[in-house]
C-alpha atoms as one frame of an Amber mdcrd trajectory, in Angstrom:
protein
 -16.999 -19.699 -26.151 -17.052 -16.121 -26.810 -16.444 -12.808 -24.338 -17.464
  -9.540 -25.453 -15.029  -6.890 -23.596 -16.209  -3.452 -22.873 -12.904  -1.171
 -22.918 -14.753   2.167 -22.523 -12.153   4.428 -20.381 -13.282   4.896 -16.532
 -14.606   8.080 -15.819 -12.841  10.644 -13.689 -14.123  12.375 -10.150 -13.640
  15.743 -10.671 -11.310  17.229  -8.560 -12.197  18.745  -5.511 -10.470  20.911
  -2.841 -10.552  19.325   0.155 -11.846  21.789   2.939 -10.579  22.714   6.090
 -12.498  20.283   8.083 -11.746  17.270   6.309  -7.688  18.112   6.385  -7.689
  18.936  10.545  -9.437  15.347  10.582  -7.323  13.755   8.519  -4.659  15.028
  10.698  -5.956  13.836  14.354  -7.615  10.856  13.038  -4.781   9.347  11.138
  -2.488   9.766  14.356  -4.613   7.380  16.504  -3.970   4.327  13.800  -1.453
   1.642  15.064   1.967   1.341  12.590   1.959  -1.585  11.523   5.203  -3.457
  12.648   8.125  -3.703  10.299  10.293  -6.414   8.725  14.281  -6.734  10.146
  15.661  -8.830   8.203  18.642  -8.972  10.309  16.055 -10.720  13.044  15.250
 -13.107  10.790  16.684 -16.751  10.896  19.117 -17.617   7.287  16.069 -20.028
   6.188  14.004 -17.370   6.394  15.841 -15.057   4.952  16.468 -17.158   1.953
  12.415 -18.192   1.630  11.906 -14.565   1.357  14.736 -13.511  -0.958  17.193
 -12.420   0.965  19.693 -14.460  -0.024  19.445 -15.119  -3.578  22.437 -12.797
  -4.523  20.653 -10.240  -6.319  22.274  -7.790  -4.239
């Protein structure tokens, strides 16, 4: 079985300044987004810790 590749190189947007509009919105829109919670590893139970890497002495 054969498979012909195409490797022609993606073409690029060109680039754009963004306008005044789009950064203001940007701004107040991206402040209403929840964070997403992070990671404490020092919350975390040892197996846990060592399913996850913690703990496999790579420093």
């Amino acid at each position: 079985m054969t498979c012909i590749v195409d490797q022609a190189p993606a073409a690029r947007l060109p680039f754009r300044k963004e306008s005044l509009w789009h950064k203001l919105s940007r701004v107040f829109l991206g402040r209403r987004r929840k964070r997403v919670p992070r990671l404490d590893p020092r919350e975390l139970s040892d197996y846990m810790k060592r399913d996850l890497g913690f703990l496999d002495g790579r420093g």
